[in-house]
C-alpha positions in Angstrom: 55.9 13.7 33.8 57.4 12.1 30.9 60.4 12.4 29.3 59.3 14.8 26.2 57.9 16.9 28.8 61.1 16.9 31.0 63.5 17.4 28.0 61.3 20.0 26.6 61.6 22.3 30.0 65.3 21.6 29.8 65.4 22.9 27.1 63.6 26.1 27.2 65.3 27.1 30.7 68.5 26.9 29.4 67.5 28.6 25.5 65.6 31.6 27.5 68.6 31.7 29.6 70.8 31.9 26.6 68.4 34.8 25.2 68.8 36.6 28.6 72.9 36.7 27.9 72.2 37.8 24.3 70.2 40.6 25.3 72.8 42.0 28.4 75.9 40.9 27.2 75.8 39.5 23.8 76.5 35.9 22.9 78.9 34.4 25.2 82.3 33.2 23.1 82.9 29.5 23.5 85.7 28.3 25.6 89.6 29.5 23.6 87.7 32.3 21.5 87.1 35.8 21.7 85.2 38.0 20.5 84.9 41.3 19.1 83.8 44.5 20.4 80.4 45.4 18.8 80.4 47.9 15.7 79.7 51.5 16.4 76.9 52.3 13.9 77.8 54.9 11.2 78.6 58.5 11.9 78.5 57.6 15.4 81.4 59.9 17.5 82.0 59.0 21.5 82.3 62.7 22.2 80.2 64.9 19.9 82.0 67.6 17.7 80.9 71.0 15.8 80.1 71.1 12.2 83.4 71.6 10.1 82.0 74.6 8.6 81.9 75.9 12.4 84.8 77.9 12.8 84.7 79.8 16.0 87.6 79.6 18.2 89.0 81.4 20.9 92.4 83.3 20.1 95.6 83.8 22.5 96.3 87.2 24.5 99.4 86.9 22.5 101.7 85.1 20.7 102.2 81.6 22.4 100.1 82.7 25.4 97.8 80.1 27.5 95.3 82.5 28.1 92.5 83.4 25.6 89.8 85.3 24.1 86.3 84.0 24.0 84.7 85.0 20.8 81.8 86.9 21.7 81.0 88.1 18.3 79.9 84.5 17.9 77.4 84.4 20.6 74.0 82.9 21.3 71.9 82.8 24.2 73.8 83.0 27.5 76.2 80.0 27.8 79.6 80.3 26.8 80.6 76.7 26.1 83.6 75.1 27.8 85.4 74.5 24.7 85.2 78.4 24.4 85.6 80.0 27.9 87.9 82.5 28.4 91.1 81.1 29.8 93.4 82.9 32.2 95.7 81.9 35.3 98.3 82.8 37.1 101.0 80.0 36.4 101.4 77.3 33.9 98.0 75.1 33.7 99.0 71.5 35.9 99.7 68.6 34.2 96.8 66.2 34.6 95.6 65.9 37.9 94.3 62.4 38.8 91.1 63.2 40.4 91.9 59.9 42.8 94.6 61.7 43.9 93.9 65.1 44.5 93.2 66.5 47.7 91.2 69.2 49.4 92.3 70.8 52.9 90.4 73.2 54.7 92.1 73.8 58.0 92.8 77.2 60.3 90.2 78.6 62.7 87.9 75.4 62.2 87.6 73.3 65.0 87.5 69.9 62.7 90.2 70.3 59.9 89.4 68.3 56.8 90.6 66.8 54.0 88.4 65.7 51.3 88.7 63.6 48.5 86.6 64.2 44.8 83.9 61.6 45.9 84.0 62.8 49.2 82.7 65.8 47.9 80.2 64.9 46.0 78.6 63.0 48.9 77.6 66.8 49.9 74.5 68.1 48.7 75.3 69.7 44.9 73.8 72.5 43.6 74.3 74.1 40.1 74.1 78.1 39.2 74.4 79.9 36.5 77.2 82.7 36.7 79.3 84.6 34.9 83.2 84.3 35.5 84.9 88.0 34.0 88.4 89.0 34.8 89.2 92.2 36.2 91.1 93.5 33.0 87.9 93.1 30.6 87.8 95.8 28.1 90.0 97.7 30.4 91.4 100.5 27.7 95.6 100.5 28.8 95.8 97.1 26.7 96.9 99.4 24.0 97.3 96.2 22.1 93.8 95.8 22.1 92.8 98.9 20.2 95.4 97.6 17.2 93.0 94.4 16.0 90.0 96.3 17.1 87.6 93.5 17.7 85.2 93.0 20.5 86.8 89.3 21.0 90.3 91.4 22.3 87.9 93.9 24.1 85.9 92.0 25.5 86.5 88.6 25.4 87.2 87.8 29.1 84.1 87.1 30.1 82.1 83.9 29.9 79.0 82.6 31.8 78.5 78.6 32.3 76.3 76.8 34.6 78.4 75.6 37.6 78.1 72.5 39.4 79.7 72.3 42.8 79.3 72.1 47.2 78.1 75.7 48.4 81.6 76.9 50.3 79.2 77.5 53.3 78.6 73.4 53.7 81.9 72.3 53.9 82.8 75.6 56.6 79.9 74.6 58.5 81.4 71.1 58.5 85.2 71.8 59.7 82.8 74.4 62.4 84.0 77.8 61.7 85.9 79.4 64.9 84.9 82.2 66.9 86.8 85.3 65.8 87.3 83.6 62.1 86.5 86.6 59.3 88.7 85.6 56.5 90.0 82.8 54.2 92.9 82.3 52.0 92.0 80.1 49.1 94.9 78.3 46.9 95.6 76.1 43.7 97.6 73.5 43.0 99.4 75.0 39.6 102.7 76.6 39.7 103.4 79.1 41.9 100.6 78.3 44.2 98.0 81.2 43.2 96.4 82.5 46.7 93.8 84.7 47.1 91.9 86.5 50.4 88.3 86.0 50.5 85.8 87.8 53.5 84.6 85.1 55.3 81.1 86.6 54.8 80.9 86.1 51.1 82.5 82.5 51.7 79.5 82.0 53.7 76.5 83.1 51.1 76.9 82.3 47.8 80.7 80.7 47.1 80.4 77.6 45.1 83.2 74.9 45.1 82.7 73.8 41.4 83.6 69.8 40.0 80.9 70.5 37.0 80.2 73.0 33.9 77.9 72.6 31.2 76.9 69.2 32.8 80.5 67.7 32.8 83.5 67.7 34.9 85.2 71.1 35.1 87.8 70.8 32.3 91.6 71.0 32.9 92.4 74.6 31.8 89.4 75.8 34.0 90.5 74.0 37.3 89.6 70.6 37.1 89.3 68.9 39.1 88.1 72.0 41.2 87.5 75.7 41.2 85.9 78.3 43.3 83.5 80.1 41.6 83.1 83.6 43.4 79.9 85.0 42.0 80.0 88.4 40.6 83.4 88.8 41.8 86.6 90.0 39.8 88.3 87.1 38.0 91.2 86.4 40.4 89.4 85.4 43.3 88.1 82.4 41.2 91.1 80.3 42.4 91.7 77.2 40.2 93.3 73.6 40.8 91.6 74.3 44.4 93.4 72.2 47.0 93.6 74.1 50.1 91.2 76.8 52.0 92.3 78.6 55.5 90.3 80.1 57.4 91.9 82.5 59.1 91.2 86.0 61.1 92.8 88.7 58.5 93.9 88.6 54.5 97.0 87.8 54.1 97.8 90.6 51.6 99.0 88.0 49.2 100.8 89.3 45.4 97.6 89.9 44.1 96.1 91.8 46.4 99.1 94.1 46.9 100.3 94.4 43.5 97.8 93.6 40.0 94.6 94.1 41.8 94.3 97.3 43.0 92.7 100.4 42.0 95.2 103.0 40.8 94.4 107.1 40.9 96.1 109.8 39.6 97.0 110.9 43.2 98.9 108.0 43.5 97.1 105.9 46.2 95.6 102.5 45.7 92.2 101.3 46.7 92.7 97.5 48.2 89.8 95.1 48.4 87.6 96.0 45.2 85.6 92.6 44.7 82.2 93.1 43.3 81.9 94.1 39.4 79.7 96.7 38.2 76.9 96.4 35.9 78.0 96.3 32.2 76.7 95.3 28.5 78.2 95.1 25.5 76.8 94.5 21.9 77.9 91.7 20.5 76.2 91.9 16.6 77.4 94.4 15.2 80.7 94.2 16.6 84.2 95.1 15.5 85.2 91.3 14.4 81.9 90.2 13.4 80.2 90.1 10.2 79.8 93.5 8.4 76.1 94.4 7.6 75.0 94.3 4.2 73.0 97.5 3.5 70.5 99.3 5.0 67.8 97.5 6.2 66.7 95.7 9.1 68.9 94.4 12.0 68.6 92.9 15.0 71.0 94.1 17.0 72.1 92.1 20.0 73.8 91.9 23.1 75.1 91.1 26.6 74.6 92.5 29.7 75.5 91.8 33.1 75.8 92.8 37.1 78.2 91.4 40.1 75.9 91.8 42.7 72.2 91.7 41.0 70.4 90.6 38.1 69.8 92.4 35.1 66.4 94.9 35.1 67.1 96.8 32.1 68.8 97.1 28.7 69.1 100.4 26.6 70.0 100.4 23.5 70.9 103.9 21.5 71.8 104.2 17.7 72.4 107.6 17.3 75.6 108.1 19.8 74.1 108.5 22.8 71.5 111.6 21.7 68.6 108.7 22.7 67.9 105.6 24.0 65.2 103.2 23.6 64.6 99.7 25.9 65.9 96.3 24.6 64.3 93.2 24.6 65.4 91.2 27.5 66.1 87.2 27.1 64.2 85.1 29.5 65.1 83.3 31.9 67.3 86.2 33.9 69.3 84.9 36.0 71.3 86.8 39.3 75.1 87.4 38.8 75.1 85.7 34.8 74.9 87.1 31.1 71.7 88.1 30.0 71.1 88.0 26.2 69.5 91.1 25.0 67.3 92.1 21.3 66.1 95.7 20.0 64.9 95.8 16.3 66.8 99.0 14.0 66.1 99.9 10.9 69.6 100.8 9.6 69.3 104.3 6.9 73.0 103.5 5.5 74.2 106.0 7.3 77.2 106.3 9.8 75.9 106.1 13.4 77.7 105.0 16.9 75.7 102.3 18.8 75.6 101.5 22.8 74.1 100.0 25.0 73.9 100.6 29.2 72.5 98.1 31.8 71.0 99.0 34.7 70.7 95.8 37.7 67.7 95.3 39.8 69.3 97.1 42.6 69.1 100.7 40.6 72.8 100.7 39.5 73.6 102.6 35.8 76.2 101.6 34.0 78.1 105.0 33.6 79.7 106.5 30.4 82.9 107.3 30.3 82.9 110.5 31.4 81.2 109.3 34.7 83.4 106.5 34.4 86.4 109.0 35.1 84.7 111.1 37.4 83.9 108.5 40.0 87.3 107.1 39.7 88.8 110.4 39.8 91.3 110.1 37.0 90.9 112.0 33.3 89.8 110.9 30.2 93.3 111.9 29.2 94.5 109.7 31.6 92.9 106.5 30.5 93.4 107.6 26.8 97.7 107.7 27.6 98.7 105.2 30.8 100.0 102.4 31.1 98.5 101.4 34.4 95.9 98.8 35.2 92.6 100.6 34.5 90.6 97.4 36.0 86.8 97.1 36.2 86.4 99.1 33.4 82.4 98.9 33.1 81.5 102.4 30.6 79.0 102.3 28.2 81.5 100.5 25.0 80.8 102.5 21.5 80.7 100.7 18.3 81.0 103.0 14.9 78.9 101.7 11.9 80.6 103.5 8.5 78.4 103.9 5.4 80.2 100.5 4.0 78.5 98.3 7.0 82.0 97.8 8.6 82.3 98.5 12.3 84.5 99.8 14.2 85.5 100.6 18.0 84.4 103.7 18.4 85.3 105.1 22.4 88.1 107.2 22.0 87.3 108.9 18.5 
């Protein structure tokens, strides 16, 4: 070989070399110099935002409140996104949790207590599901302060459904081996005043996810991060955030919750304890008091939500004349068990004043009731709901809204 050849192979191993650095890493600075980080190209934003024309936005309970409304009026399809999910706790959200810090402890009747790490738990098998999350109080009428603004945001606006990533509860129980005679757990979160909430040990055990993801990202701060339970088609509370400890244990442990905001109040004075599972519900979100106003008569779609705690969604009626009739909705493929289902039914609108409705019925032959059935199987008086101040929770009767001859709309159950 001579020494053109040589040279030329020198060459050419070191240039390709050169053009392999180019290509991974850019061209390497020579020795003393630096060099500057590459140029985003134009427009380009590291986390994507809305349009600034978009202006839908949750609103606070009340003045200088944490917790918040999500604006349902707004609504498409079935996910609520993060940015927009209702928010609501029982203590001041944490400061940032370092996820390298934070701890899980499951421990009681198990015969191998744990504590897990974040990336210890996602070295379990994940799965995601797509559940609602709705607080007991949703469109419960003794908010009397919700009948003021009159919009189905305040109504109804504590409800959201998200797609959850997470450890089925049941894996991690099966891990720390579950005792003999274990038939309850007491879940709690890390923010002030250490929320704690009872949980049957046989829900625990079917479909209770331990969440780390929604929407496809980490659970965000105000929503648990850097985990939750989520308690599928369970009331609200029992969706403890900032999870960092889980007992299991052979009895509930009657915690404030449980003995005080969370029960079932009648009008002979006794309280029903251990109400989980929500009932089926809808509620139309266009028109809607808070939403735009229609135009003039004419076509409409009108549009909705409608869910069930324990099943999926079989059926959606809609009526337009105050309950006289009721014709089937269009339901939104896919339906999913235990989440929001988006449903459509085409009016013609005459101009004229009408009430519209609509009533869900789940795949295990449960009605939503009116209001007058409503009262009867709680045993309490329209009269009642209409003038206490007592926590009417799980409030799931068919939700009146009144369309006046001007296209405005307006909540219509009590008039």
């Amino acid at each position: 070989m001579n020494s053109k050849q040589s040279g030329r192979r020198r060459f050419l191993k070191k240039g390709g070399a050169a053009l392999v650095g180019m290509a991974v890493g850019g061209i390497r600075p020579a020795r003393g110099q630096t060099t500057e980080p590459p140029i985003p190209p134009e427009g380009f934003r590291p986390v994507g935002e809305r349009s600034r024309f978009v202006k839908t936005a949750r609103i606070p309970v009340r003045p200088r409140s944490p917790h918040s409304f999500t604006p349902q009026q707004d609504s498409v399809g079935i996910i609520t996104p993060a940015a927009l999910h209702f928010m609501a706790s029982h203590g001041h959200i944490p400061p940032d949790i370092d996820p390298q810090e934070h701890r899980l402890l499951i421990h009681g009747l198990v015969d191998r207590p744990m504590i897990l790490t974040l990336e210890e738990m996602k070295r379990f098998p994940s799965v995601s599901r797509i559940h609602f999350v709705e607080c007991a109080g949703n469109s419960s009428p003794n908010d009397r302060s919700r009948w003021v603004a009159e919009t189905i945001q305040q109504t109804h606006g504590f409800t959201s459904c998200s797609e959850w990533t997470g450890v089925l509860l049941s894996v991690l129980l099966k891990e720390a081996g579950v005792q003999s005679g274990a038939s309850w757990l007491l879940a709690e979160g890390a923010e002030e005043g250490k929320h704690t909430k009872s949980i049957p040990l046989e829900k625990a055990m079917d479909d209770v996810l331990v969440a780390y993801g929604q929407n496809g990202e980490p659970v965000r701060p105000e929503q648990g991060f850097p985990l939750r339970l989520v308690v599928a088609g369970w009331e609200g509370v029992n969706n403890v955030k900032w999870l960092r400890r889980i007992k299991v244990t052979d009895q509930p442990y009657m915690t404030k919750s449980e003995s005080s905001g969370y029960t079932s109040l009648r009008l002979d004075g006794k309280a029903r304890w251990f109400n989980f599972e929500l009932g089926p519900k809808s509620v139309l979100t266009f028109p809607a008091p808070g939403g735009r106003p229609l135009s003039g008569r004419g076509f409409y779609e009108i549009t909705g939500l409608a869910w069930s705690g324990g099943a999926a969604v079989r059926r959606v009626e809609v009526s337009t004349d105050g309950g006289r009739t009721w014709k089937d909705a269009q339901l939104q493929e896919p339906i999913h068990r235990i989440a929001h289902t988006r449903f459509r039914f085409n009016w013609n609108w005459d101009g004229e004043e009408t009430v519209l409705q609509s009533r869900c019925t789940d795949d295990r032959g449960q009605v939503q009731p009116t209001l007058a059935e409503f009262c009867k199987v709680l045993g309490i008086s329209l009269d009642y709901i209409k003038t206490t101040t007592n926590n009417v929770s799980r409030f799931n009767a068919t939700y009146p809204w009144r369309v006046s001859r001007d296209g405005s709309v307006h909540n219509a159950l009590f008039s």
